[in-house]
N, CA, C and O atoms as a DFTB+ gen file, in Angstrom:
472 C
 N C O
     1  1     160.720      38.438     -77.427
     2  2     161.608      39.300     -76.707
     3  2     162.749      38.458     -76.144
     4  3     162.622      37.328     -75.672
     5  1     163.699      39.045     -76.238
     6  2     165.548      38.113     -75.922
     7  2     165.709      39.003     -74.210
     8  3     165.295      40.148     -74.030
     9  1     166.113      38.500     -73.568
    10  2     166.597      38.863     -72.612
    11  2     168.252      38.291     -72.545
    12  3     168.590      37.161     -72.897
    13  1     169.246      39.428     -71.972
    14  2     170.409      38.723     -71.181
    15  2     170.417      38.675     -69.949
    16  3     170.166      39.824     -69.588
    17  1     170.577      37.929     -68.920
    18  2     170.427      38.177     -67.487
    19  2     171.786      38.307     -66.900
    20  3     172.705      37.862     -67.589
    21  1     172.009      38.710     -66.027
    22  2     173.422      39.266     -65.897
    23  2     173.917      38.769     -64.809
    24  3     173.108      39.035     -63.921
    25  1     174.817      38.182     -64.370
    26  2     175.317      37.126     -63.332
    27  2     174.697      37.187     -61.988
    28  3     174.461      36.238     -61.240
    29  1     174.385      38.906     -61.728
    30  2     173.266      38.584     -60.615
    31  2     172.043      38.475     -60.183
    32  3     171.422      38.719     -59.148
    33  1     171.861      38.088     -61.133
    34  2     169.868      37.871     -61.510
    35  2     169.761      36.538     -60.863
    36  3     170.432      35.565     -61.206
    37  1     168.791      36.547     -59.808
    38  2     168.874      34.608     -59.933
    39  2     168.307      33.633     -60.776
    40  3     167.504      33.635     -61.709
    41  1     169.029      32.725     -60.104
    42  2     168.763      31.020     -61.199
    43  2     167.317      31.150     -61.328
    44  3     166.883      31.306     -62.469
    45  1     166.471      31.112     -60.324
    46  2     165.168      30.569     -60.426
    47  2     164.281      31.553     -61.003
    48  3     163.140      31.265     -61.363
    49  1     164.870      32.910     -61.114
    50  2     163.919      33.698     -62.383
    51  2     164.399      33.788     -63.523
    52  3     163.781      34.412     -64.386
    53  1     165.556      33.213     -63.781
    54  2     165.837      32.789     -65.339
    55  2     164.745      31.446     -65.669
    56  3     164.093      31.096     -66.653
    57  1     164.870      31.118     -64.792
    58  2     163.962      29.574     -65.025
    59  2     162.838      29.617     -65.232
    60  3     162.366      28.878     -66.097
    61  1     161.755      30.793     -64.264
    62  2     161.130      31.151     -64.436
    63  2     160.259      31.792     -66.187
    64  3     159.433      31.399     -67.011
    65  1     160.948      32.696     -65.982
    66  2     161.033      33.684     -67.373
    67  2     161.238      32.437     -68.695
    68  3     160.440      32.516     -69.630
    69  1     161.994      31.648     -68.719
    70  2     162.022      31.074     -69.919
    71  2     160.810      29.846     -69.552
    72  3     160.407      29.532     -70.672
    73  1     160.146      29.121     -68.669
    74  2     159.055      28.360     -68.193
    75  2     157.662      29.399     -69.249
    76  3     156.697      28.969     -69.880
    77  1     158.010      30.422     -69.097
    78  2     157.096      31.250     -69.828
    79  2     157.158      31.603     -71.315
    80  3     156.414      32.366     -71.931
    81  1     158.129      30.939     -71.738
    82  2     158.531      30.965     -72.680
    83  2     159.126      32.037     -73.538
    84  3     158.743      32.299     -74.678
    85  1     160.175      32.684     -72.841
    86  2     161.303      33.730     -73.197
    87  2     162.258      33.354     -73.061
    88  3     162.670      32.894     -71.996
    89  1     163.009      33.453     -74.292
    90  2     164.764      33.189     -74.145
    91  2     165.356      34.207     -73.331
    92  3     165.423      35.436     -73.332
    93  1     165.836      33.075     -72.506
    94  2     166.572      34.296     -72.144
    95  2     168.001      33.002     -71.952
    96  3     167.962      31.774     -71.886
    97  1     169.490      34.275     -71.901
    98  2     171.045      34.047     -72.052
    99  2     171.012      34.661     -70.288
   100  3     170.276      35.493     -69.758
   101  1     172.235      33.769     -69.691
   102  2     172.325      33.977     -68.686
   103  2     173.546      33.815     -68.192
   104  3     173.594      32.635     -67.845
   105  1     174.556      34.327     -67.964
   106  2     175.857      34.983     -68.042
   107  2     176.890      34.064     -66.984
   108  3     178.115      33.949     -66.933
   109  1     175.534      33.358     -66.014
   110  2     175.965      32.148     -64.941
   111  2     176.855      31.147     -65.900
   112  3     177.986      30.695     -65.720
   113  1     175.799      30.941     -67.136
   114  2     175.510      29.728     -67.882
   115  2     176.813      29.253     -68.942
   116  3     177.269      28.139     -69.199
   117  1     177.134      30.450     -69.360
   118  2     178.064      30.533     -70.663
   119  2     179.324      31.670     -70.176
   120  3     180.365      31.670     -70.833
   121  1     179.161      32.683     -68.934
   122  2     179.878      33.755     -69.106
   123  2     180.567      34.417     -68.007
   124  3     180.834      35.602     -67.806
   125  1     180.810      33.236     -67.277
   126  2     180.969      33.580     -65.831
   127  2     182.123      34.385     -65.180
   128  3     183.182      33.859     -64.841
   129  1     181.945      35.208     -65.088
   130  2     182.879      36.278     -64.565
   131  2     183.176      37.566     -65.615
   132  3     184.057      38.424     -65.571
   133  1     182.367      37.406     -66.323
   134  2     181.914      38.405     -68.081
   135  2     182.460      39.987     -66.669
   136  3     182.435      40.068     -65.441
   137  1     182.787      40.726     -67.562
   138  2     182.583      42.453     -66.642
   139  2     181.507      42.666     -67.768
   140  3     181.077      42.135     -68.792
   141  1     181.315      43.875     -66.881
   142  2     180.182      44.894     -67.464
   143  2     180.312      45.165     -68.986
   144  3     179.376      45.025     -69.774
   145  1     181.227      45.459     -69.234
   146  2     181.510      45.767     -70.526
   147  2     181.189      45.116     -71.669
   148  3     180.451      45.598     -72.528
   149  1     181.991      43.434     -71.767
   150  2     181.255      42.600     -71.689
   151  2     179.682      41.888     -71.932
   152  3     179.052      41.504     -72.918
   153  1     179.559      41.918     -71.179
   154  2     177.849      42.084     -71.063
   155  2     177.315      42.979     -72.019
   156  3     176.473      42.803     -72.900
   157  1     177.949      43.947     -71.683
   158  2     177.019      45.105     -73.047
   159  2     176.690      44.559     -73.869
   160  3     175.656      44.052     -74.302
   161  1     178.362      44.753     -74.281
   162  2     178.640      43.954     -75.674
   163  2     177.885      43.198     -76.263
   164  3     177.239      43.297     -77.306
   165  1     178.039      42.235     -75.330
   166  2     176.785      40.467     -76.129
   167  2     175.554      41.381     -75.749
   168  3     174.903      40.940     -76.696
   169  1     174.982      41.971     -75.368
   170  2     173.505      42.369     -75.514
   171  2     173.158      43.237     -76.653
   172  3     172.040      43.579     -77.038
   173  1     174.414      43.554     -77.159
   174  2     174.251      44.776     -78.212
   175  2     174.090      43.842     -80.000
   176  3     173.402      43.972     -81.013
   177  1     175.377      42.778     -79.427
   178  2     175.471      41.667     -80.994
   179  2     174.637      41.014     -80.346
   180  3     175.189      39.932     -80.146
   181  1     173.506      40.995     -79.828
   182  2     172.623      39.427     -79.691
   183  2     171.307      40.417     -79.221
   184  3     170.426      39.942     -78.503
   185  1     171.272      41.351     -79.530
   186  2     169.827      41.857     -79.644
   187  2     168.924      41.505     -78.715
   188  3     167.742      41.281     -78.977
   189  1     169.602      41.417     -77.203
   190  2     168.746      41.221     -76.417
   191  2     168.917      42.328     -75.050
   192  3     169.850      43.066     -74.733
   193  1     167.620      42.080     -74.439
   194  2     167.340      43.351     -73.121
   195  2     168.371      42.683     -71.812
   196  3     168.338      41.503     -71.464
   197  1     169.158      43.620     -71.285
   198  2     169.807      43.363     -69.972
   199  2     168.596      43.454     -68.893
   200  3     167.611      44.192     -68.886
   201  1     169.023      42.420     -67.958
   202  2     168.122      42.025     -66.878
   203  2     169.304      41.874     -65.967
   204  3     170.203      41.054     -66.154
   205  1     169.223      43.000     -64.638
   206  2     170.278      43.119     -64.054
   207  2     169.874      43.467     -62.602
   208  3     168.662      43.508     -62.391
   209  1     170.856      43.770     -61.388
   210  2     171.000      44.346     -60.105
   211  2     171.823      45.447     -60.285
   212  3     171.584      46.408     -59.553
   213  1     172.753      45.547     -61.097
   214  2     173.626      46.341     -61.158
   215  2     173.479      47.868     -62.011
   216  3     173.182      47.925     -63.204
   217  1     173.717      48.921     -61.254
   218  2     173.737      50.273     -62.221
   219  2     174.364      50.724     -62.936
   220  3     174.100      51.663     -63.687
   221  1     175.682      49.905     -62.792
   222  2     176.667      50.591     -63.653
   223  2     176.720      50.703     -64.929
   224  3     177.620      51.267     -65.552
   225  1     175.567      50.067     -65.477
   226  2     175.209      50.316     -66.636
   227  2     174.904      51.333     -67.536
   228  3     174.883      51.597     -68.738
   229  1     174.667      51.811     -66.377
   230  2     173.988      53.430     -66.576
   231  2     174.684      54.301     -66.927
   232  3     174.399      55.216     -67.700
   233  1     175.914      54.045     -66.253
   234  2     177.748      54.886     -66.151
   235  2     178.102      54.627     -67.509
   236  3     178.267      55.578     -68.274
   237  1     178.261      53.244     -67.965
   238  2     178.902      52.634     -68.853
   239  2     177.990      53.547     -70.383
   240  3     178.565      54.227     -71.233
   241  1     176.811      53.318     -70.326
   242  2     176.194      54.575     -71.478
   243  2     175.895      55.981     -71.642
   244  3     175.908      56.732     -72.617
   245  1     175.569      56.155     -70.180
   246  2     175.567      57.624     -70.332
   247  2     176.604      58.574     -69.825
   248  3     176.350      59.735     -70.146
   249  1     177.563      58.442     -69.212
   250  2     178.568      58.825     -69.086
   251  2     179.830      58.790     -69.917
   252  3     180.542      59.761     -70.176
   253  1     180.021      57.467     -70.321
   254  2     181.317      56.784     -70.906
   255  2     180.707      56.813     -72.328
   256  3     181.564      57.207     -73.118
   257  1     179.609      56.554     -72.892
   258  2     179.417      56.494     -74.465
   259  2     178.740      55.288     -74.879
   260  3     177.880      55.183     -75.753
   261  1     179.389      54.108     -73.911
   262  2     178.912      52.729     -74.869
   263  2     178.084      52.809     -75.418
   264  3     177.302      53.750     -75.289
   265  1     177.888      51.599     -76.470
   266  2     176.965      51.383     -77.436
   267  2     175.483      50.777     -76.692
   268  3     175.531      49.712     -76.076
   269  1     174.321      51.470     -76.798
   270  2     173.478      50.641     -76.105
   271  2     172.636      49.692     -76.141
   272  3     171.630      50.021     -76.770
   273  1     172.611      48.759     -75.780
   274  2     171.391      47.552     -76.204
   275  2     170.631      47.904     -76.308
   276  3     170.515      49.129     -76.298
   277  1     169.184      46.773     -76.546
   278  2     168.037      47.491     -77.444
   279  2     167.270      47.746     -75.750
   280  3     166.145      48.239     -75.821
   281  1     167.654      47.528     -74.666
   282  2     167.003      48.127     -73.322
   283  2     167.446      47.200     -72.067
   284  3     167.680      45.995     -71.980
   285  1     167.461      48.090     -71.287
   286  2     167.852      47.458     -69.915
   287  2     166.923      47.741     -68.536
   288  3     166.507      48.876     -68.302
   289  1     166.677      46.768     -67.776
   290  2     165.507      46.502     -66.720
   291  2     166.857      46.386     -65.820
   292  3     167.872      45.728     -66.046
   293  1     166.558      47.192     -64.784
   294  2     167.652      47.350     -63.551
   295  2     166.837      47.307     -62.312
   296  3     166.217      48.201     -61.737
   297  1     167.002      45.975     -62.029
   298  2     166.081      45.734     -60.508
   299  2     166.304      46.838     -58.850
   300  3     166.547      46.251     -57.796
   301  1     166.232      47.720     -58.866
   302  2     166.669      48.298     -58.172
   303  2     166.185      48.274     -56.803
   304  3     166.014      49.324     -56.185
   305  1     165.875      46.730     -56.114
   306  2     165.882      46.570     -54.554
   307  2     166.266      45.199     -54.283
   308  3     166.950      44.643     -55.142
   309  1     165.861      44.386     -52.962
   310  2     166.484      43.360     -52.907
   311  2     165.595      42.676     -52.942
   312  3     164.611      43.025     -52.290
   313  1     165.538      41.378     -53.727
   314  2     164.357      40.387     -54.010
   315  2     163.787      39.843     -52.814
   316  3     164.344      40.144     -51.758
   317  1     162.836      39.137     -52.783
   318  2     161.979      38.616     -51.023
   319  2     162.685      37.483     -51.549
   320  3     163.803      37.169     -51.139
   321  1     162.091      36.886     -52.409
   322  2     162.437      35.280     -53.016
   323  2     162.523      35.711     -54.634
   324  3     161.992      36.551     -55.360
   325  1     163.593      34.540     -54.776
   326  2     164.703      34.074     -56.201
   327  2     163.799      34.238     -57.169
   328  3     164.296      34.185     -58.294
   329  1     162.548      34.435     -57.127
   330  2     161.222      34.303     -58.214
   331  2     161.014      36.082     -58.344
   332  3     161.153      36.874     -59.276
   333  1     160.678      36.195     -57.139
   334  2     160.503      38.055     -57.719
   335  2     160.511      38.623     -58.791
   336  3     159.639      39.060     -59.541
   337  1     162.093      38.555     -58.803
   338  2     162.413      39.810     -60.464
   339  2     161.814      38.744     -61.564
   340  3     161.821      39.406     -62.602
   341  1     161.443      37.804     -61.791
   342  2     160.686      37.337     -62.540
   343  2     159.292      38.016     -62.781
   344  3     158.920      38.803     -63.651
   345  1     158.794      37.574     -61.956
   346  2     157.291      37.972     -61.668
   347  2     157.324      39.153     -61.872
   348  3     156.735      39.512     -62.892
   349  1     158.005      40.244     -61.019
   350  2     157.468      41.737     -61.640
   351  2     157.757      41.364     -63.128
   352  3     156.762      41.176     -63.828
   353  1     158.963      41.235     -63.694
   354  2     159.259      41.599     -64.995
   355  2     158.072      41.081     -66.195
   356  3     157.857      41.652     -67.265
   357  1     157.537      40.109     -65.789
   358  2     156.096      39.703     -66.282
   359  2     154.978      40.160     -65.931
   360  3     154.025      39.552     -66.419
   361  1     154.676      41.208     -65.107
   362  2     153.767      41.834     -65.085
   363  2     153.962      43.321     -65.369
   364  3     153.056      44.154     -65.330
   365  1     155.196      43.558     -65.647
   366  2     155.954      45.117     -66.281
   367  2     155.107      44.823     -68.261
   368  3     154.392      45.546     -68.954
   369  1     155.611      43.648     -68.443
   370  2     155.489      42.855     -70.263
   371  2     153.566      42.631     -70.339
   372  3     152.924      42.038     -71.205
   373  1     153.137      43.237     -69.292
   374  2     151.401      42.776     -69.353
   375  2     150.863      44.308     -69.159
   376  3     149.693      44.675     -69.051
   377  1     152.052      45.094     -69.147
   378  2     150.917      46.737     -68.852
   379  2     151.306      46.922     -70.273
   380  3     152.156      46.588     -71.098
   381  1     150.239      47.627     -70.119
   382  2     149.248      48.397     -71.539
   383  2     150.233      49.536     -71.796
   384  3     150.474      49.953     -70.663
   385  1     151.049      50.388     -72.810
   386  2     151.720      51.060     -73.275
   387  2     153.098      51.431     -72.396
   388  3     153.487      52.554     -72.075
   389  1     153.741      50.073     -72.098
   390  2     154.929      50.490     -71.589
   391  2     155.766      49.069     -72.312
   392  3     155.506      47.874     -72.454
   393  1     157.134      50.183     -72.723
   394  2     157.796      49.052     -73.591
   395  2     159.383      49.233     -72.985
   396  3     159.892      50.212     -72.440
   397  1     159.934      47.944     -73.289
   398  2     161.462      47.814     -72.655
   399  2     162.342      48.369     -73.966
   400  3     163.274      49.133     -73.715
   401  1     162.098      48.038     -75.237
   402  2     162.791      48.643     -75.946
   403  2     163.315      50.335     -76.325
   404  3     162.465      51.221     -76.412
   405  1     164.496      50.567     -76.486
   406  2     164.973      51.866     -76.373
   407  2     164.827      52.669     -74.954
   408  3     164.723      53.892     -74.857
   409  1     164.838      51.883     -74.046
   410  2     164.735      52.391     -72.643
   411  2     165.852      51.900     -71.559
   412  3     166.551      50.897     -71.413
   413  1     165.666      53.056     -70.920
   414  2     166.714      52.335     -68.933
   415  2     165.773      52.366     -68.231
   416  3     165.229      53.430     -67.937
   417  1     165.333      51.110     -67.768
   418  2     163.755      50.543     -66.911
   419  2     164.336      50.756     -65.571
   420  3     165.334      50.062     -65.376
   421  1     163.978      51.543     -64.567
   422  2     164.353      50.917     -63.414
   423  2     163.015      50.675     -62.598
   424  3     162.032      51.412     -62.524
   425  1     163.286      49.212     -61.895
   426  2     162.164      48.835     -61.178
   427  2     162.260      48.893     -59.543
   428  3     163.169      48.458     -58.837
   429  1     161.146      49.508     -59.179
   430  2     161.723      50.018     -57.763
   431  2     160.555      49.173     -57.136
   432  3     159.747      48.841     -58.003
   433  1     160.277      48.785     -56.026
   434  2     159.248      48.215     -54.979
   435  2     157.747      49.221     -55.341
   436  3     156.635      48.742     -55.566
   437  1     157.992      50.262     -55.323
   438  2     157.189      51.239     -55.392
   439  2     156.774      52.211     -56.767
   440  3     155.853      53.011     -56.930
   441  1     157.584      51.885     -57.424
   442  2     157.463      52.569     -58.813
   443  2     158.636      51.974     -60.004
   444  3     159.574      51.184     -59.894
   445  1     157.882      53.057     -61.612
   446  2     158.877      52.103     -62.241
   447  2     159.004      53.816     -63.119
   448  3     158.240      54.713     -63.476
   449  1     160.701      53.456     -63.148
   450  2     161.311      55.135     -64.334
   451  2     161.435      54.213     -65.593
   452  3     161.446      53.004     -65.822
   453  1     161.529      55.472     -66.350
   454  2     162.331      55.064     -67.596
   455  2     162.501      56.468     -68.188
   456  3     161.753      57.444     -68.251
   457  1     163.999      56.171     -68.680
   458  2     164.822      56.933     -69.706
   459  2     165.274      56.604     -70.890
   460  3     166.317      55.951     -70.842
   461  1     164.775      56.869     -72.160
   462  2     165.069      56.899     -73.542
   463  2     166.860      56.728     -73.174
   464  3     167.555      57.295     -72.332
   465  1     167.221      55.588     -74.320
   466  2     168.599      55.030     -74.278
   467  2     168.944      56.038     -75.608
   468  3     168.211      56.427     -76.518
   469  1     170.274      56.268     -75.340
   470  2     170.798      57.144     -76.633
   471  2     171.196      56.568     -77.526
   472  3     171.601      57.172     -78.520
């Protein structure tokens, strides 16, 4: 599984996540100041899942049209520590019939949605 992480994901759960051995692209690294759009984009030619804080993603496909990556995980609270969105996102990849592909993941403290990507 490819992940892109998106400029506001932190350092130490990119570090994390690939310690575990997942690529993941990280927008700090190569893409700094990328917009949204952007971002899509390379997630769409590089076949990998957005790992994000941001919703506007949501705008950008289901409203506006864009093309959508193969799935996007949208952290939707504020991390305790820089490791967090790691850790859930590795224990989201360990439940039994739930998949990131063709989906809008949102991860809440308390629960997790998902909506089929168009």
């Amino acid at each position: 599984m490819r992940f892109l992480a998106n400029e506001n994901f932190p350092r130490s759960s990119v570090r994390y996540l690939r310690d575990a051995a997942y690529d993941v692209a990280y927008g700090t690294e190569d893409a700094v100041g990328a917009e949204d759009r952007e971002v899509l984009a390379r997630a769409v030619n590089e076949n990998r899942i957005i790992l994000t804080f941001d919703r506007d993603y949501g705008e950008l496909i289901y409203r506006l049209g864009m093309r959508s990556p193969i799935g996007i995980v949208y952290f939707r609270y504020q991390p305790l520590t820089p490791e967090e969105p790691a850790e859930n996102l590795l224990r989201l990849l360990n439940l039994e019939g739930l998949s990131l592909s063709g989906r809008f993941t949102v991860v809440e403290r308390s629960q997790i949605r998902q909506r089929p990507l168009p």
